[in-house]
C-alpha positions in Angstrom: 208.5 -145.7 -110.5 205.3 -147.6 -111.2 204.9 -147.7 -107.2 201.7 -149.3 -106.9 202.5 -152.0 -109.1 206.1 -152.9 -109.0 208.4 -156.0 -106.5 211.4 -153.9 -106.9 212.7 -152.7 -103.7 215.7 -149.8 -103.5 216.2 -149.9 -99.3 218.6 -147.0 -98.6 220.6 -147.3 -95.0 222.5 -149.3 -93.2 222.8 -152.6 -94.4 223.0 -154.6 -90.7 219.5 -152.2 -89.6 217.8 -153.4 -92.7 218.8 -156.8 -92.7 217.4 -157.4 -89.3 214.0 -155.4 -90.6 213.6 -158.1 -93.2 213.3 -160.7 -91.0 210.4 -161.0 -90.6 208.9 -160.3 -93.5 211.3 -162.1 -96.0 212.8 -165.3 -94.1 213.1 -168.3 -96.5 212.1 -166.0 -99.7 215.4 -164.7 -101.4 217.1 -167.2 -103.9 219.8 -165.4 -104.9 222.3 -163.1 -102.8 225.1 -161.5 -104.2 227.2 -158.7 -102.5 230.3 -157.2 -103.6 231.6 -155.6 -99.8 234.4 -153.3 -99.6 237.9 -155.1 -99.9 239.0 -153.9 -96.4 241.7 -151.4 -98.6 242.1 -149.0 -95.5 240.6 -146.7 -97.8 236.9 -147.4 -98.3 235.8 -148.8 -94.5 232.6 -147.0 -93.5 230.9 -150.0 -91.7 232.0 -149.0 -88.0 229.6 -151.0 -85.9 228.5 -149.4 -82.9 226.7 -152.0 -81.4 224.9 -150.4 -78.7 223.3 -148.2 -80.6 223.2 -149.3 -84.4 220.6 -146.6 -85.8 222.4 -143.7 -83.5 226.0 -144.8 -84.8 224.4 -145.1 -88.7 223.2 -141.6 -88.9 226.6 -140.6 -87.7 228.3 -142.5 -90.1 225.9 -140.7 -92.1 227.9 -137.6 -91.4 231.2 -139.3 -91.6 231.8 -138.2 -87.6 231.7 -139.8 -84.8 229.7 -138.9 -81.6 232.6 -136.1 -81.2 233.5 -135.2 -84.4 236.0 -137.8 -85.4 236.2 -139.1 -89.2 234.9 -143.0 -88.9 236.0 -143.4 -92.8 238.5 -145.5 -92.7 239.9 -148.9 -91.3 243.6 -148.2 -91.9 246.6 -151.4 -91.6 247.6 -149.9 -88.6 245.4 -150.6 -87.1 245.8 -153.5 -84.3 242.3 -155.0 -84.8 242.2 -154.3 -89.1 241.2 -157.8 -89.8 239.6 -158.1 -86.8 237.0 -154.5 -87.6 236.4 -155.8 -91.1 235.4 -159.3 -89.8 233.1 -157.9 -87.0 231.9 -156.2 -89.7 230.8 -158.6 -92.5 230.1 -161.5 -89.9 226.5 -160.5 -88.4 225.0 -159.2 -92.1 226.1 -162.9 -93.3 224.3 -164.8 -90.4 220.8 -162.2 -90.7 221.3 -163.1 -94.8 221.1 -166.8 -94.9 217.8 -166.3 -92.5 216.8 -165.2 -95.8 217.8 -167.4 -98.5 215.2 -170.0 -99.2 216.4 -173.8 -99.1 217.7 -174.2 -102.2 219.2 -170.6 -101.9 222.8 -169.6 -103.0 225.0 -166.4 -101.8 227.7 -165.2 -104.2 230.7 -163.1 -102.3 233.0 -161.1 -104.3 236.4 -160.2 -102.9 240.1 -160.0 -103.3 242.8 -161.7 -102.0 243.3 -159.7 -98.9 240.7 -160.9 -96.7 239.4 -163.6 -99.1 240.8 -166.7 -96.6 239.1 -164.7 -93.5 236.1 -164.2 -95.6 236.2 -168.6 -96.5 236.4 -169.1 -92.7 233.2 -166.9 -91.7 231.2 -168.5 -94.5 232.5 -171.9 -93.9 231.5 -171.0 -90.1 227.5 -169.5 -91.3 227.0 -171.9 -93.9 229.0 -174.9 -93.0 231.6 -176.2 -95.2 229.3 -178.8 -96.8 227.4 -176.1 -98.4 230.8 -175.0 -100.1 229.6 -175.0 -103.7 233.0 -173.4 -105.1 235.7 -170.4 -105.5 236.0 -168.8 -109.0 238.7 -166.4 -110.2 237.6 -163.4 -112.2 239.8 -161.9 -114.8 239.6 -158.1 -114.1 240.6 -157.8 -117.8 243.9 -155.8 -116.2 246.6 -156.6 -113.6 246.7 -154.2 -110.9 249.5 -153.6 -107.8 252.5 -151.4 -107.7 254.4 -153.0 -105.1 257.7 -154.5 -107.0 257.6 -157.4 -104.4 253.9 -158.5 -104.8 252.8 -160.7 -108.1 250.2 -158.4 -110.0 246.4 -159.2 -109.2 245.3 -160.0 -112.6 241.2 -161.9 -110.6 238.9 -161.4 -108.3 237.4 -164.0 -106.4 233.8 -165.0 -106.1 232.9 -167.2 -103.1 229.9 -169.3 -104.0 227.7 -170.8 -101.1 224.3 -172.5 -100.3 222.2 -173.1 -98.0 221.3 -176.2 -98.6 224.0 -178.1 -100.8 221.4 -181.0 -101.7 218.7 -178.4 -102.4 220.0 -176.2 -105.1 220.4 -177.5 -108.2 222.9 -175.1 -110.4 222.4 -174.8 -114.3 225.5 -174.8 -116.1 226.6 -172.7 -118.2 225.5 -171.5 -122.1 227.4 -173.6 -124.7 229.9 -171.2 -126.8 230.4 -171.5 -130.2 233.2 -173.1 -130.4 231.2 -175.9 -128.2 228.6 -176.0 -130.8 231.1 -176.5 -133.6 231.6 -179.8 -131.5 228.1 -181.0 -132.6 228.7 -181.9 -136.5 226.3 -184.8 -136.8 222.4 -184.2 -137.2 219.6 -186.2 -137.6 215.7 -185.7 -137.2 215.8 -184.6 -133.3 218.7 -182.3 -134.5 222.5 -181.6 -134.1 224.7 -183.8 -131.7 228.2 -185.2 -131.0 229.2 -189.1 -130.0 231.8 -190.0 -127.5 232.8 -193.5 -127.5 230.8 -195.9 -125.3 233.6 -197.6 -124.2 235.7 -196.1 -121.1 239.5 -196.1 -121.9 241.2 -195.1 -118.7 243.5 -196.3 -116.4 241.1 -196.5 -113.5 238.4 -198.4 -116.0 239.2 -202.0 -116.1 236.6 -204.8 -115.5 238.1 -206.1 -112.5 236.7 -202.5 -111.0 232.9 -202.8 -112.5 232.2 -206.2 -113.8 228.7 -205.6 -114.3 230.2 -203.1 -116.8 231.9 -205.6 -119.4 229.5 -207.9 -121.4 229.1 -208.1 -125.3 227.0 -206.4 -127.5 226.4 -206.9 -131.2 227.2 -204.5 -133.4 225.7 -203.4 -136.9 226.8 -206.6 -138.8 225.8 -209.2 -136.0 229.3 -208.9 -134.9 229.8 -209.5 -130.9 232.0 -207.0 -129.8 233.5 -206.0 -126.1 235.0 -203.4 -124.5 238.9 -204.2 -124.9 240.2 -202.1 -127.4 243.5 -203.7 -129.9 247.0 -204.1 -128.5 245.2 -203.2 -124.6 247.0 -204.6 -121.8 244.1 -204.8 -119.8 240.4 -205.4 -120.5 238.3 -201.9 -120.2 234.5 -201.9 -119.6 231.5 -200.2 -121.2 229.9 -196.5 -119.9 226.7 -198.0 -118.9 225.0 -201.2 -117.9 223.5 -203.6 -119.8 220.0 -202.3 -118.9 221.1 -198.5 -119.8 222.8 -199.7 -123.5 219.5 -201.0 -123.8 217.6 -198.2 -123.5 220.1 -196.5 -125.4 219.5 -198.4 -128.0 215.9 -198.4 -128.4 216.1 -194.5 -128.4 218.4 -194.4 -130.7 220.8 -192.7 -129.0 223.8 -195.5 -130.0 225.5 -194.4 -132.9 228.0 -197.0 -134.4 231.1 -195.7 -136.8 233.8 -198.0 -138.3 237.7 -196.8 -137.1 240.5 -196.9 -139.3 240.9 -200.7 -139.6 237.1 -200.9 -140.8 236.0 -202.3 -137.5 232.9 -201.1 -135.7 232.6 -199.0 -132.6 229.7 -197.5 -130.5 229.5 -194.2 -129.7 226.7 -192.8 -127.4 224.7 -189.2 -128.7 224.6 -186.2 -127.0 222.3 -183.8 -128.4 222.5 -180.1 -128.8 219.5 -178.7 -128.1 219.3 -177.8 -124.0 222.4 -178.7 -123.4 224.8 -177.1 -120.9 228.4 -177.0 -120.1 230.0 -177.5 -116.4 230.9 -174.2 -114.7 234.4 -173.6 -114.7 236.6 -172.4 -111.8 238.2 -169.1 -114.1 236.0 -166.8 -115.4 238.2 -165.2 -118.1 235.4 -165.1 -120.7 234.1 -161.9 -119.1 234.7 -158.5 -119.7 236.6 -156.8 -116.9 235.8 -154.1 -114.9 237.2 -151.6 -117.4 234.1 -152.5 -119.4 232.2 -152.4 -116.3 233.2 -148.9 -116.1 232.7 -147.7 -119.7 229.4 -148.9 -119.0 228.7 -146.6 -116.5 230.5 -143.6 -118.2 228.3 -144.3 -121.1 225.1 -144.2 -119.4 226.0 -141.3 -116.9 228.4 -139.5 -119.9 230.8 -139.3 -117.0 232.7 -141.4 -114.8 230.8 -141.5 -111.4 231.9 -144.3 -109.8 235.0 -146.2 -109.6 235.4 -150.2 -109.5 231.7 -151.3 -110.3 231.5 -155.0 -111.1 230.7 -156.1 -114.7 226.8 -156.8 -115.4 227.8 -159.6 -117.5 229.3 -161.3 -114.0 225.8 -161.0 -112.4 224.0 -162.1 -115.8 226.4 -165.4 -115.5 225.4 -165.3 -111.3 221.3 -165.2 -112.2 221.7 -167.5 -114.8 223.7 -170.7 -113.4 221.4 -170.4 -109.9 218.8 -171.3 -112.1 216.0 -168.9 -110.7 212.1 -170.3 -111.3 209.5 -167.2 -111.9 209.2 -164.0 -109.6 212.5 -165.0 -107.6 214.5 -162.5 -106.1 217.9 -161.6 -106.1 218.9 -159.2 -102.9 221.8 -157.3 -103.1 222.9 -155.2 -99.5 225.8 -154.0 -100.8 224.5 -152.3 -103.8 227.0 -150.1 -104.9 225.8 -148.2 -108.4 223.3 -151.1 -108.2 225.0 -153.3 -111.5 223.3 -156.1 -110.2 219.5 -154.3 -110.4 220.7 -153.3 -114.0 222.0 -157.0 -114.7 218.6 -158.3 -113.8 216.2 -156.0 -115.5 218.3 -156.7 -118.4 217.7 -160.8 -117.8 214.2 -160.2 -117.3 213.9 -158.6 -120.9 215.7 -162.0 -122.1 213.5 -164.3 -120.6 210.0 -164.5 -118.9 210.8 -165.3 -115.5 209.7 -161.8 -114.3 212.7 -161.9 -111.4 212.6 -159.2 -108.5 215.4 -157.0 -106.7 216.3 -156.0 -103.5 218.7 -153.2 -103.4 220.4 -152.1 -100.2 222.7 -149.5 -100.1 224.3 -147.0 -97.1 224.1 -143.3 -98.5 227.8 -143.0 -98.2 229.2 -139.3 -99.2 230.6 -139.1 -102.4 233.4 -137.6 -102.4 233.6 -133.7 -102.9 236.3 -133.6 -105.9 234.7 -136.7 -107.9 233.0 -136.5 -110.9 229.7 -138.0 -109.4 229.7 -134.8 -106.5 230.1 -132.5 -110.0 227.4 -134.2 -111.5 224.9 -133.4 -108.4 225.3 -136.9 -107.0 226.0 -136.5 -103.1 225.5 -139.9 -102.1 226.5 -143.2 -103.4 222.7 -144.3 -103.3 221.8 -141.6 -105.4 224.2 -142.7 -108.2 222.8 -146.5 -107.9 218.6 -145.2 -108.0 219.9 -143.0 -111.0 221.6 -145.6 -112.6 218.1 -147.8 -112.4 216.2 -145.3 -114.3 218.4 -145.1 -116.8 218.3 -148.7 -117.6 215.2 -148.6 -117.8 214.5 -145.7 -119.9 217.0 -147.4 -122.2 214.7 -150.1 -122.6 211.6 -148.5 -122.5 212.9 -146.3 -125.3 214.4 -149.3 -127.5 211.8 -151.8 -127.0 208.5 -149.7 -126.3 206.3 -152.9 -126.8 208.1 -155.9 -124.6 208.9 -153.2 -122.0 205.1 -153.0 -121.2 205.4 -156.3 -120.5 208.0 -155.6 -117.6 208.3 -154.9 -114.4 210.4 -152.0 -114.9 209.9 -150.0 -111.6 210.5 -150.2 -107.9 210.2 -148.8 -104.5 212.5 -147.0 -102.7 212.4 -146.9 -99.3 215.0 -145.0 -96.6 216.0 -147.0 -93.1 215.1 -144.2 -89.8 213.6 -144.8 -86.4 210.2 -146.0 -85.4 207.4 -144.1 -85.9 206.1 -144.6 -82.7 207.1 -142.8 -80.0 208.5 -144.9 -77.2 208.5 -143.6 -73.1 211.6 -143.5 -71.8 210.6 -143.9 -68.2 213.0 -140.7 -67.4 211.0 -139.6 -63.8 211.8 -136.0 -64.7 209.8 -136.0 -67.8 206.8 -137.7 -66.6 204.0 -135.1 -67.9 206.1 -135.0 -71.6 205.5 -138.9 -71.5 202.1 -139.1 -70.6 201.2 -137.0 -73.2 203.4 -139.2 -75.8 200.9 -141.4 -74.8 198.0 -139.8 -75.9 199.7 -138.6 -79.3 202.1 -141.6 -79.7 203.1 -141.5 -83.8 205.6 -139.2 -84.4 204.3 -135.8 -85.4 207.1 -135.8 -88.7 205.4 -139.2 -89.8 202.6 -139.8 -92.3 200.2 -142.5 -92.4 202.0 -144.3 -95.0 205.2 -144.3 -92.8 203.6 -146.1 -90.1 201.7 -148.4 -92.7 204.8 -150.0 -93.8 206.3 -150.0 -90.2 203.3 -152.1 -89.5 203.7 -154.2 -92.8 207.5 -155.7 -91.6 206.3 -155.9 -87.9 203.8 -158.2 -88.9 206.0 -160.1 -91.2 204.1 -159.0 -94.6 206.1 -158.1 -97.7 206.8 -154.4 -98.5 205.4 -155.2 -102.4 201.9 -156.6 -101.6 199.4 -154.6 -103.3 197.7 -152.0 -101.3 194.1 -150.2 -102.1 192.7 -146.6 -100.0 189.7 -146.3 -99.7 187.3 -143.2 -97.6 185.1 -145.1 -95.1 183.3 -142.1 -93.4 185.5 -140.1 -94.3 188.4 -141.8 -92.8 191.4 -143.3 -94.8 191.7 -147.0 -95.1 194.7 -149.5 -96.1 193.6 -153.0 -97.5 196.7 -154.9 -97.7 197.2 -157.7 -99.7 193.2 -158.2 -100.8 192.2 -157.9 -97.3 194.9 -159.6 -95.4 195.4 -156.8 -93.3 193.7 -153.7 -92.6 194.6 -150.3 -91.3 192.7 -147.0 -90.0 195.2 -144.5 -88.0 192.3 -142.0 -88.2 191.4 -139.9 -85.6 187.9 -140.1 -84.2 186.9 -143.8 -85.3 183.5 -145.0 -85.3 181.5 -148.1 -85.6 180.6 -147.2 -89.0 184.3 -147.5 -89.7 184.5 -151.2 -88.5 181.8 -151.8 -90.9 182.5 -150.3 -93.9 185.9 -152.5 -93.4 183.6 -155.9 -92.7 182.0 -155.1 -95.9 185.2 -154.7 -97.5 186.8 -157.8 -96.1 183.4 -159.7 -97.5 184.4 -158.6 -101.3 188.4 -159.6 -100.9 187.0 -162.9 -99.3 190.8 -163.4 -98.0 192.2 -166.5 -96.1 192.9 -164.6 -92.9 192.2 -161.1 -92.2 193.8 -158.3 -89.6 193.0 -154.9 -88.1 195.0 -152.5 -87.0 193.9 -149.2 -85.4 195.4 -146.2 -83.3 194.4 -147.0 -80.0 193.8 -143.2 -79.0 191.8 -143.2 -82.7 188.4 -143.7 -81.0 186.8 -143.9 -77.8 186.6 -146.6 -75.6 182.9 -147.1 -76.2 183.4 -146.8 -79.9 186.1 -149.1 -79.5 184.2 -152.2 -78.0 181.4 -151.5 -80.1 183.8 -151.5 -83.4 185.7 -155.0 -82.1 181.9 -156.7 -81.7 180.9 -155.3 -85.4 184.6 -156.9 -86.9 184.1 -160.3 -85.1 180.5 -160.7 -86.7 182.8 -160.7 -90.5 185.2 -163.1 -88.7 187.5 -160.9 -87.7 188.8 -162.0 -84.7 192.5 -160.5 -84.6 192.1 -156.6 -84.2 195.3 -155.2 -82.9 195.9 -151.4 -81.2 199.2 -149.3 -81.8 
């Protein structure tokens, strides 16, 4: 959808093997990671690391079979090493993720109480426990367990983490209306509410802040202190004199007589972009059985079981307090709620926020409702889901959605495209002739382009423009940051026509990749001198 123009990605493979892809190309970028991974059940544990062969062990787990046949589904309690698999599991996709937050990036974990104090250990151990921002309960709008000698789990949890603690800068959270009914004074820079200048607790005397005790004259001329009638102690003011000063002069001291006619001051706090502090329960948001009536009634079936609620992610994007074109990367996708949640908070705001979807093409399962429904994979359910969002919108709001960014890319995780030599002795003539033809003869041009993109560290979204130079196909990257020909039969003519091109984009800094079997080797060095008189100077060969 809209592939030329949209910075929505939908990645589809294994999680670890695309996290290490993105390196490159998206270290220090992402502010906003949230990932609901499985809750190490016994039931639902596909992430069976092989780690000698990570792509090899992924397209078996593609199959649900192991190298000889074996199911690899499950990670069941009896097994010795059950913690132990589920940890090996989560801990290297947590150390390649916060290469990619930016400084001021935060990473929200969901999970249940079964592994949730490993789970608090490995982040304490990748972030470091000074980039703790907090643990919220959930409400699941239900309490679930059978067992007669457990206590019914009635939350979630959602670990919160930065990656720099000084960096990030939360937003709290919406005021509610009951806050707002809080506010029942208004003048001329609108509604607000007082709270009493004077501090009234136990650890608030002067002895503690004598700076914070003076007098101050109220409406009448009257010098008044903080020591409230029949204290046992003398109490001290909120601020300092210098501060109740400037208090004043804006207008922000509001004085009120009590009950024995005496005057008090009162400091105003305004309405208008306000915020409250983020609470430690969440029980203000619809469970997940509204999570999943939202998917029945955008599917008209039930095709997944346990998604999260989109108003949870809503809450996630807004208290993280993303600045325009930010992006949120999700590499546990599931039916992609959290690509859903942010279109939606796009459409409410004008930050114009990207996605990152990553999701395993896990088998559904053949009796479900989603394998009825012609979804085989969970990945297919989550791209699906996508569309429909955005039809929804498209069709409800036919103007703003123009507005939107309402597509993305979808990409699927597989081997290089370049054929490697094995250096087996016994195959020597096969691999010399790799050599000559080395892509892949499955593999289209555009495969290899975006092989090249992440080697070279560029972002899979950058704009990209074909032209016919001599009747050879050419990718300008990024208005001319990078170049690529994989053309057969190159010539100089080529190198030209891409000079010229270069000269119109008039970009910063400029590469050039070729196929080095794509010309000859005179046509080569004559093609190298033609790019170096445009200032081309790094020309590179696959």
């Amino acid at each position: 959808m809209n592939w030329d123009t949209t910075k929505n990605l939908y990645i589809e493979g294994d999680n670890l093997e695309v996290l290490k892809l993105l390196q490159k190309s998206y270290a220090g970028k992402i502010k906003m990671i949230y990932i609901d991974p499985p809750y190490n059940t016994g039931k639902d544990f596909v992430y069976k690391d092989n780690y000698r062969d990570n792509l090899k062990n992924y397209q078996e787990i593609t199959s649900q079979v192991d190298s000889e046949g074996n199911k690899l589904s499950t990670n069941s309690d009896s097994d010795g090493r059950f913690h132990s698999n589920w940890l090996n599991m989560i801990y290297p996709r947590l150390r390649l993720a916060r290469n990619l937050l930016k400084d001021n990036g935060i990473i929200y974990v969901s999970i249940d109480d079964a592994e949730l104090e490993n789970l608090k250990k490995t982040l304490n151990e990748v972030f470091g426990e000074s980039n703790f921002i907090g643990q919220v309960s959930v409400s699941k709008g239900t309490t679930t367990g059978q067992d007669a000698n457990k206590i019914g789990s009635s939350v979630d949890f959602l670990l919160i983490y930065s990656k720099n603690y000084h960096s990030i800068g939360l937003k709290g959270l919406p005021m509610s209306k009951k806050d707002i009914k809080r506010f029942t004074y208004e003048d001329e820079k609108g509604k607000y509410s007082i709270l009493q200048f004077r501090k009234t607790g136990s650890g608030d005397r002067r002895e503690d802040a004598p700076n914070l005790y003076y007098g101050i004259s109220d409406p009448e001329g009257n010098d008044v202190f903080p020591m409230g009638p029949g204290s046992e102690y003398e109490s001290r003011w909120r601020a300092s004199r210098e501060t109740y000063k400037k208090w004043t002069d804006g207008d922000l001291i509001f004085w009120k007589r009590d009950s024995d006619n005496v005057f008090k001051p009162y400091v105003k706090y305004y309405l208008e972009g306000r915020t409250k502090q983020i609470p430690s329960l969440w029980n203000d948001i619809q469970g997940n059985k509204k999570a999943s009536l939202t998917i029945k009634e955008l599917f008209k079936s039930k095709v997944f079981d346990y998604p999260k609620p989109v108003e949870l992610i809503n809450r996630i994007i807004g208290i993280s307090n993303p600045k325009k074109g930010d992006i949120l990367l999700d590499f546990f996708a599931g039916s992609s709620t959290s690509a859903q949640s942010l279109v939606e908070f796009n459409f409410k705001s004008e930050l114009n926020l990207k996605f990152i979807q990553v999701q395993f093409p896990e088998k559904t399962d053949e009796k479900s409702e989603a394998f009825k429904a012609g979804y085989k994979t969970i990945a297919e359910i989550g791209k699906e889901r996508i569309r429909r969002v955005v039809k929804k919108i498209k069709e409800e709001h036919p103007i703003i959605s123009k507005e939107l960014d309402l597509g993305f890319k979808v990409f699927k995780l597989d081997s290089s495209n370049i054929k490697s030599w094995g250096g087996n002795p016994d195959n020597v003539e096969t691999s010399l002739l790799d050599t000559v033809e080395n892509i892949k003869p499955d593999r289209t041009e555009e495969d290899v382009l975006y092989e090249i993109l992440l080697k070279s560290g560029l972002d899979l979204t950058l704009p990209i423009e074909e032209r016919n130079i001599e009747e050879k196909k050419v990718f300008n990257i990024g208005l001319g940051a990078l170049f690529i020909c994989l053309a057969d039969n190159i010539t100089r003519k080529v190198a030209e026509g891409i000079g010229q091109w270069k000269k119109e984009c008039k970009p910063e800094i400029c590469r050039v990749v070729f196929r080095d079997n794509g010309f000859s080797d005179v046509e080569k060095t004559n093609s190298v001198q033609i790019l170096n008189r445009y200032d081309i100077d790094e020309i590179r060969t696959i």
